[in-house]
Structures are given as C-alpha cells and as structure tokens.
C-alpha angles and dihedrals in degrees: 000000000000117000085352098295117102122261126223101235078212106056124112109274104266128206089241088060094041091064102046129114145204121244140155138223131194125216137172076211133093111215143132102225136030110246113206081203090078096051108125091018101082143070094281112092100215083245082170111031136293115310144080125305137250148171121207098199114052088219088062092047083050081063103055099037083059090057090061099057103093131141119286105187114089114220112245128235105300108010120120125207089241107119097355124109110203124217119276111236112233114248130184140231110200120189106210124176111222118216099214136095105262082214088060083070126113104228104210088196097054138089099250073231088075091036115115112272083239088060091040091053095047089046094050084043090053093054091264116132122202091241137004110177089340138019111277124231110216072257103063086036086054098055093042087058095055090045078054103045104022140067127316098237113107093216092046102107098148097055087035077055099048096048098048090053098049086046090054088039085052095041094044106264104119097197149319131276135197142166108296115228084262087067111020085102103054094038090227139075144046120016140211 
C-alpha cells in the first residue's frame, strides 16, 4: 500500500514509488489510516513541530510503541499498587512506506549549508537565508519561517508551527527530519 491505495506487485517501477521510503509510527491507538485531523489531539507532544510522527529505524519505533504501553485500569477506592500488576494498554507499531524523497526534507540538526540543494532552494524561495549574523541550522530556518508565516503573537509556538509546516507542504518540503534519541549523541545517524 503506497499513499493508502494498493499497489500491483506487478506494475512498472514508478518514480513515486523510487523514491519511497520505509518508516514506523507508534500508537496506543488501533486504525487503518492516518487522519491529519487528529494532529495535535494524541499522545505525541508536537516536540518538533506540528505533523505526523516517524521513526526511521524500526528499532527506534520498538521504543516508542513500548512507551505506550501503561496501565489502563484505574485502582478503586481503597486499593493500593502494592502486589497488583495492572493491564498493559495495547499499543501499535505500524510500517508505512512514505512517497516522498528523504533529501526533500528539511533537517532541523543540520547547517542549511548541508541541507539538499532541493531544501536550500524552497527555503531561498520562502524568504529564509542560510545565515544572517551567524550559519543556521533547518532548526533555526524552521522557526524563522513560522515567525514569518505564522501569528503575530510572540508565545504562540504551536500556530508559528502549523503554519510553517503548511508554508514548506505547499512549497514541496514534506517534512522535517532530525536525529532520532538513538543518535543525538553521536550527532549522526537515523532520523525520525
């Protein structure tokens, strides 16, 4: 399934599906299709800007379907923790295949120097330089643009967010990447 229609296993290779690419996505929640609807109304706290969520590295995905797994059954009046092991809540690992190009995204850890020359172009053509009194990091480009794009209101992350995001959808970056807690560290590695 590619963009949620099926694929023929036997159709000519297209560029759509070239430049596809693997990812996972945890959820305490059972569904079929993603809904952009529910963006913002989860488990998930929008850490790096508004969208939907995914891990690179399967191992990383592991991770955050595990931190979904907490009790669900309440302790009534009376009842302590001690010697009772409360339900797991069932959480959900989901393997979707993105039709994008992983080098059309907007890499929020790295210099805009080492961005694509697809991302560096969008960006020029949005208003956002690759330095100002110092180099930016996709980041710092990222949160320009929503000071751009977005409300006025200084506070207001979330709307400055949203509207960045829409600004790089509508201009043909499909997302934004960066180093996933497996490779922070390291400052290299998978992504999410």
């Amino acid at each position: 399934i590619l963009a949620g229609r099926p694929v023929d296993v036997g159709a000519q290779i297209t560029p759509e599906l070239q430049r596809s690419f693997v990812a996972w996505h945890a959820s305490p929640h059972d569904f079929s299709a993603f809904d952009s609807s529910k963006i913002g109304t989860g488990e998930g706290n929008q850490a790096y800007g508004q969208g939907l969520y995914f891990a690179e590295h399967e191992g990383t995905g592991l991770k955050y379907q595990e931190q979904f797994k907490i009790p669900n059954r309440p302790l009534g009046f009376g009842q302590t923790a001690t010697g009772l092991i409360a339900d797991e809540q069932p959480s959900h690992l989901y393997r979707v295949k993105i039709s994008a190009d992983k080098e059309h995204f907007l890499d929020i850890d790295k210099p805009m120097s080492e961005q694509s020359a697809h991302v560096r172009t969008v960006m020029q053509s949005l208003g956002i330089p690759e330095e100002l009194d110092r180099p930016l990091t996709g980041g710092d480009a990222y949160r320009r643009l929503g000071a751009k794009v977005g409300p006025s209101e200084m506070n207001d992350t979330v709307g400055r967010e949203a509207a960045a995001s829409k600004a790089l959808s509508e201009a043909g970056i499909p997302g934004i990447k960066y180093l996933d807690e497996g490779s922070r560290a390291q400052g290299e590695g998978t992504r999410n």
